[in-house]
Phi, psi and omega in degrees: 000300174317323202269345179269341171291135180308321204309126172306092189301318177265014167308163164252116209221035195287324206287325187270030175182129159288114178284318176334297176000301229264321181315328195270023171270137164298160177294313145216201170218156188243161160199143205014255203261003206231114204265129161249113186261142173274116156269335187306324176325274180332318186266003164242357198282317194300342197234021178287140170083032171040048165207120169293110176274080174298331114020287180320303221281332165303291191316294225230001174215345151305292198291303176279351135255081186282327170335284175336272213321316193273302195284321195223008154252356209264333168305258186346301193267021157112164158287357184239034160234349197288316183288006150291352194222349171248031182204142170342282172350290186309286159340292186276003167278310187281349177270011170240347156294305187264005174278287190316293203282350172223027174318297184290332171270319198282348179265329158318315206263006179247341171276356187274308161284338201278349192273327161302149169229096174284349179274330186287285205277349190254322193292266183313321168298317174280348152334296190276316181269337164273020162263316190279348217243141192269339181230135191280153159269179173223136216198146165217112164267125159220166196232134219216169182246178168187155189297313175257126178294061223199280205308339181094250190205084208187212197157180193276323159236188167301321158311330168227115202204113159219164149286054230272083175009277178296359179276134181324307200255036163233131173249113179345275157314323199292325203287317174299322156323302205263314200299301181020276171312294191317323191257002185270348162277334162307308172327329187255300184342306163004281187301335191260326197270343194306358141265022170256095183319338172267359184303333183229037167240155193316331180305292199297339169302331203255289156342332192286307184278309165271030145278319175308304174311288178320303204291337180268345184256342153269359183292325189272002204057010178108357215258356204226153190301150185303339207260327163276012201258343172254113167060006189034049179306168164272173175287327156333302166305294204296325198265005178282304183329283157348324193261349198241010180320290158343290201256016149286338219246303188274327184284311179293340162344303164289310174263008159334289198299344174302130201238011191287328212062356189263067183203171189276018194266333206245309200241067194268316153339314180276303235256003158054043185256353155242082184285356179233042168276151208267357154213198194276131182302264211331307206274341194266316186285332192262330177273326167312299181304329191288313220263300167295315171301003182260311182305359198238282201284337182109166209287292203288005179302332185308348213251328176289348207248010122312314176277015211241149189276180182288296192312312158341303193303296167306296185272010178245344175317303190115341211276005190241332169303284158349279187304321186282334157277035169246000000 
């Protein structure tokens, strides 16, 4: 939609977004352990007064995470993307092509934050959430717009984590809000499993996620529905899952043990072996496991399952019993 606009990139059209504003936002804010860099300031800063600072966009939005930009968008999105994100050049070339074609959603999406006290909301949240958590976490989040979409609101590690503005399927508040807890519990989940041999098998990806997934629904007390606590599914989504429970279980199976990441438990997008589920398997299947192991061991039991390897995690849940008897 954005790439069909007419809009004139050097008309003057400043007056209709405060820049001032947006200057007197810090660069970034820490709370506890955890740095929020605005980079998005810097990638609308670079084009105030219809003169581009390429300049900027290195100095303030490359250089302090350059981490994100080289190891994980520069990865993530193939070798033959990789040179938009791991070199100056690159940087300042899509941030300046994609700010002209989407000037007006990127100044929306900045008022949006500029309307928040992201130091406030970050502050209460981790308040709460390190009452329930056994390790603060530590993180460099930054939030940012980028030419390709894909992570949301996540990353390759703790070290590398944004927020992508501009991504379609992200509502912000909402994201900031409700998501929060999920990616500030991979961070800590992180920290425990990185000694779990099963920790980078597909099993363990699915643990990963729908404990994340678990972990947002008691961060909420139990109060907001299972099915938004997945994917912020419909109640619709949740009773297809449900009627396929089975042969999601028996089918997916065989690939527990897969480290390619390249299988249909992680990658039903590809590889289309539930071609009409309505999210994603992993996230839905690893909160099923979670969900039984609690219902077996008791509500606080969920708090153990930091120390518990994936497998560990699977045979001790109850859920393969479960399943056959159905």
């Amino acid at each position: 939609m954005f790439s069909c606009s007419t809009r004139n990139p050097s008309a003057n059209t400043d007056k209709n977004f405060d820049y001032d504003r947006l200057e007197k936002v810090a660069d970034s804010v820490k709370v506890e352990n955890i740095v929020i860099n605005n980079l998005f300031k810097h990638q609308l800063l670079a084009h105030k007064n219809q003169q581009y600072d390429s300049a900027r966009i290195v100095k303030n939005v490359y250089w302090p995470h350059k981490k994100l930009w080289d190891s994980c968008y520069g990865v993530i999105f193939g070798d033959e993307n990789a040179y938009l994100f791991n070199n100056s050049k690159g940087m300042i070339a899509w941030n300046k092509s994609l700010y002209e074609k989407n000037r007006q959603e990127f100044e929306s999406k900045a008022n949006i934050i500029l309307s928040m006290d992201l130091k406030k909301h970050f502050q209460k949240t981790l308040s709460q959430f390190n009452r329930l958590v056994p390790y603060k976490p530590k993180a460099k989040i930054s939030l940012i717009f980028t030419p390709i979409t894909g992570i949301s609101f996540g990353g390759c590690n703790a070290e590398q984590f944004a927020l992508e503005l501009n991504n379609k399927e992200i509502d912000i508040p909402y994201s900031l809000e409700k998501a929060l807890p999920h990616e500030l519990n991979h961070l800590v989940y992180e920290h425990f499993r990185n000694a779990d041999s099963n920790g980078g098998s597909a099993l363990g990806q699915t643990i990963d996620e729908g404990f994340a997934c678990y972990f947002t629904y008691v961060f909420f007390n139990r109060k907001m529905e299972k099915y938004e606590a997945v994917e912020n599914m419909s109640k619709e989504d949740w009773i297809w899952y449900i009627n396929h429970e089975k042969e999601i279980f028996t089918k997916l199976k065989p690939y527990f043990s897969d480290r390619s990441g390249n299988n249909p438990l992680l990658r039903n997008d590809q590889h289309k072996l539930f071609p009409d589920v309505p999210k994603s398997l992993n996230y839905w299947l690893g909160f099923r496991i979670i969900e039984k192991y609690v219902e077996k061991n008791g509500p606080d039991s969920w708090k153990k399952i930091y120390y518990l390897s994936a497998k560990e995690l699977l045979d001790n849940s109850g859920y393969e019993k479960f399943i056959e008897s159905l």
